[in-house]
C-alpha positions in Angstrom: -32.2 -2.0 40.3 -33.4 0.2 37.0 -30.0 2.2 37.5 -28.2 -0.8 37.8 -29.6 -2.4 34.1 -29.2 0.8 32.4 -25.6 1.0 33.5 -25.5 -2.5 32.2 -27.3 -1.2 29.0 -25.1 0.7 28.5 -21.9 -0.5 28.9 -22.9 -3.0 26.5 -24.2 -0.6 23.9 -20.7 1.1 24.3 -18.6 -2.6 23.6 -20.5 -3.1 21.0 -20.3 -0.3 19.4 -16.5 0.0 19.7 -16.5 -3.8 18.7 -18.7 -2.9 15.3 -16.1 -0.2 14.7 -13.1 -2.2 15.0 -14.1 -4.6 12.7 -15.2 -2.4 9.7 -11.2 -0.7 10.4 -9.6 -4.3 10.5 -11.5 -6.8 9.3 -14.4 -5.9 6.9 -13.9 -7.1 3.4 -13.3 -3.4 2.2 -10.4 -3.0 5.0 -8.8 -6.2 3.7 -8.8 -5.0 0.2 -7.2 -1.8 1.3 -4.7 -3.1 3.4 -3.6 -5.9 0.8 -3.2 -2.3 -1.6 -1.3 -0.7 0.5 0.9 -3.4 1.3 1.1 -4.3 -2.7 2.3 -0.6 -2.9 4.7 -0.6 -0.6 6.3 -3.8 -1.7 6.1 -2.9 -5.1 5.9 0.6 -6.1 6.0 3.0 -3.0 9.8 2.4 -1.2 12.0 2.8 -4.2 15.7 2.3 -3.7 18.1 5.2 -3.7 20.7 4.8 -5.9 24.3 4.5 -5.0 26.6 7.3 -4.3 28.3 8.2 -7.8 31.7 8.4 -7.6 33.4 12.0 -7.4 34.0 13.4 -11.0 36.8 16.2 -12.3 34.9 19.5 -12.9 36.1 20.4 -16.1 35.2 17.1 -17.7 32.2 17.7 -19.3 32.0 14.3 -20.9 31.7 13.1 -17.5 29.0 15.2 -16.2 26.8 14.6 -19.7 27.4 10.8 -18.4 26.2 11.3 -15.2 23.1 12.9 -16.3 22.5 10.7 -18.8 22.5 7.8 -16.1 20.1 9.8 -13.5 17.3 10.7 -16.3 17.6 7.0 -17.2 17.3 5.7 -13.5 14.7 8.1 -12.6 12.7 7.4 -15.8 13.0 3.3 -14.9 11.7 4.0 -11.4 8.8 6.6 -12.7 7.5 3.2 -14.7 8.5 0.8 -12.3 6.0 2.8 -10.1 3.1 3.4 -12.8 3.4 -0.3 -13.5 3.0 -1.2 -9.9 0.1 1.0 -9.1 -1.7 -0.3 -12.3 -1.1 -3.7 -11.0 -2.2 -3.2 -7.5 -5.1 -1.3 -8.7 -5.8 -4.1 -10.7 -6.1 -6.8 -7.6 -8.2 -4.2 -5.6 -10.7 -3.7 -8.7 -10.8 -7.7 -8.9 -11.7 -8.0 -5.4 -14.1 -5.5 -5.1 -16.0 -7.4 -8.3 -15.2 -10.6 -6.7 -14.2 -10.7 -2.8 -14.5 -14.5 -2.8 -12.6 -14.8 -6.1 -9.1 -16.6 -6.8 -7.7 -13.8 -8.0 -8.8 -11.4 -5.0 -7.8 -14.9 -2.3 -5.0 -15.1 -4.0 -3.8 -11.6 -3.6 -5.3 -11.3 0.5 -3.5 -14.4 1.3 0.2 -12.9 -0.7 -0.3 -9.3 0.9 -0.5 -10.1 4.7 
């Protein structure tokens, strides 16, 4: 019977403790905030689009090469703050919820970032 309830005792301890686990990885307050960040980064900031295939260029045209670099340092330096942008702005929503979980600002962002 003793062997019996601690087997019981302990299987319980055990769900528990997984269950207590679980729900600080997926559903504490600080594991919503972190998953609505990571999905505002990867909406916004993290999967930037690869530009299109330029179209083939005569190699002694230097005009056309100074063009071509011209338009990658521009494109590059529009994604660089594209991304700077986004991170401030998703860093922003996390600092608001962590100040104020229950917040309209921090509701606002959990409930667009599912």
């Amino acid at each position: 019977m003793r062997r019996a309830l601690a087997r019981i005792a302990l299987v319980v301890l055990a769900v528990a403790i997984v269950a207590s686990i679980a729900w600080q990885q997926v559903y504490s307050n600080e594991a919503r905030i972190e998953h609505a960040y990571a999905t505002c980064m990867s909406q916004f900031g993290g999967a930037a689009r690869a530009p299109a295939a330029a179209p083939a260029t005569e190699a002694g045209v230097p005009g056309a090469t100074m063009a071509e670099s011209l338009g990658k340092a521009m494109t590059d330096l529009a994604k660089g703050v594209t991304a700077g942008m986004s991170a401030a702005v998703c860093g922003a929503v996390r600092d608001a919820c962590r100040a104020d979980f229950d917040g309209a600002v921090c509701q606002n962002a959990l409930a667009g970032f599912r």
